[in-house]
C-alpha positions as CSV (number, residue, x, y, z in Angstrom):
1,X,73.0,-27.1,7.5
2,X,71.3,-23.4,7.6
3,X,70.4,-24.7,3.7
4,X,69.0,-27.8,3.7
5,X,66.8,-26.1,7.0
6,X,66.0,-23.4,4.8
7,X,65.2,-25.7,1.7
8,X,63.0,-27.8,4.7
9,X,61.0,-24.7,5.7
10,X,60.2,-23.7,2.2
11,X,58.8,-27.5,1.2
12,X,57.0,-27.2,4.3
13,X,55.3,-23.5,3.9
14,X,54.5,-24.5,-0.3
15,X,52.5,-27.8,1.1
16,X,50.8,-25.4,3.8
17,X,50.1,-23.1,1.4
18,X,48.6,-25.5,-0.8
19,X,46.4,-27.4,1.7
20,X,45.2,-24.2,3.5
21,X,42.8,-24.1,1.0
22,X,41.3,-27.6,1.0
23,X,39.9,-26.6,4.6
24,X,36.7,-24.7,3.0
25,X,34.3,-27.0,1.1
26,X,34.1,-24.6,-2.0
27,X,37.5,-25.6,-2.6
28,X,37.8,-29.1,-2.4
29,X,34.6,-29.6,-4.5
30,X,35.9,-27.2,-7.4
31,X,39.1,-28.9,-7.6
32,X,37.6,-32.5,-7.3
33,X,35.6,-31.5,-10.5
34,X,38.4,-30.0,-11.8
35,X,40.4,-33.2,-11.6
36,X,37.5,-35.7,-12.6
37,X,37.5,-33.5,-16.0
38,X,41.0,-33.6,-16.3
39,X,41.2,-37.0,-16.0
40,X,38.3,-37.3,-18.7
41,X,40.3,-35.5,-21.3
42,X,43.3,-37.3,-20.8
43,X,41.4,-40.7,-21.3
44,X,39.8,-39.1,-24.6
45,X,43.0,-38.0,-25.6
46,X,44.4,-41.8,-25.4
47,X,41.6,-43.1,-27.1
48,X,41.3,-40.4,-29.7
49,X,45.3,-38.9,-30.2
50,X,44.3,-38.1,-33.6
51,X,42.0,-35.2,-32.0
52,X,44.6,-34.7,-29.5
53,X,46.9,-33.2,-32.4
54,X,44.2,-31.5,-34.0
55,X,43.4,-29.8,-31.2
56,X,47.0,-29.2,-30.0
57,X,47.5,-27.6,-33.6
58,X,44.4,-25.4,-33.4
59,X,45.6,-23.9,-30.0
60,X,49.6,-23.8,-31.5
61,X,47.2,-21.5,-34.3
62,X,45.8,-19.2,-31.8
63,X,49.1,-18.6,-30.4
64,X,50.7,-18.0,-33.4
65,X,48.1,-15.4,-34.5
66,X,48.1,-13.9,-30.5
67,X,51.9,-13.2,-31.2
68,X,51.4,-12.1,-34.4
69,X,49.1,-9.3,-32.9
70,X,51.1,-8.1,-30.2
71,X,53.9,-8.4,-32.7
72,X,51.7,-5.4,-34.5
73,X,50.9,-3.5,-31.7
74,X,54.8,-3.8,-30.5
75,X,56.1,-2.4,-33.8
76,X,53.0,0.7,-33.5
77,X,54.2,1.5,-30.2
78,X,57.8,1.5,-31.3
79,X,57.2,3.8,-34.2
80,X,54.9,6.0,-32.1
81,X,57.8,6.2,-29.8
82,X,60.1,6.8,-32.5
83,X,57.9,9.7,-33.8
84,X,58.0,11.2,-30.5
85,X,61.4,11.3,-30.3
86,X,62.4,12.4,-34.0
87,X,59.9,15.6,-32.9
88,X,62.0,16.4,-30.2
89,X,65.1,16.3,-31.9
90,X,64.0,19.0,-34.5
């Protein structure tokens, strides 16, 4: 029982949380333009799925060369690190 009131009181504190904001006018206009351009991409996207991949391969690209880069940097640290640590041991 103390579970599903638990469970109850966290559904209940998320949809608080995520109305709370809706009260100001800011808000609510942001995410209704939000939404409206959403729901324009996603009706370009249906008529145009060839784009759709196109782009969905262009941002798998910038991923790929994000990961690439911190891949670099990771391996620079790590020998850095690595050099710091053979000094000590002399």
């Amino acid at each position: 029982m103390k579970n599903l009131n638990f469970k109850k009181g966290i559904a209940i504190g998320t949809m608080v949380g995520l109305l709370l904001p809706l009260l100001e006018k800011e808000n609510r206009v942001r995410l209704k333009g939000s939404a409206f351009h959403v729901v324009n991409q996603i009706c370009f996207y249906r008529k145009q799925p060839s784009v759709a991949v196109h782009d969905l391969r262009v941002g798998i690209g910038k991923i790929d060369d994000y990961l690439d880069e911190l891949t670099k940097y990771v391996e620079q640290g790590s020998a850095l690190i690595e050099g710091k640590a053979s000094k000590r041991n002399s």
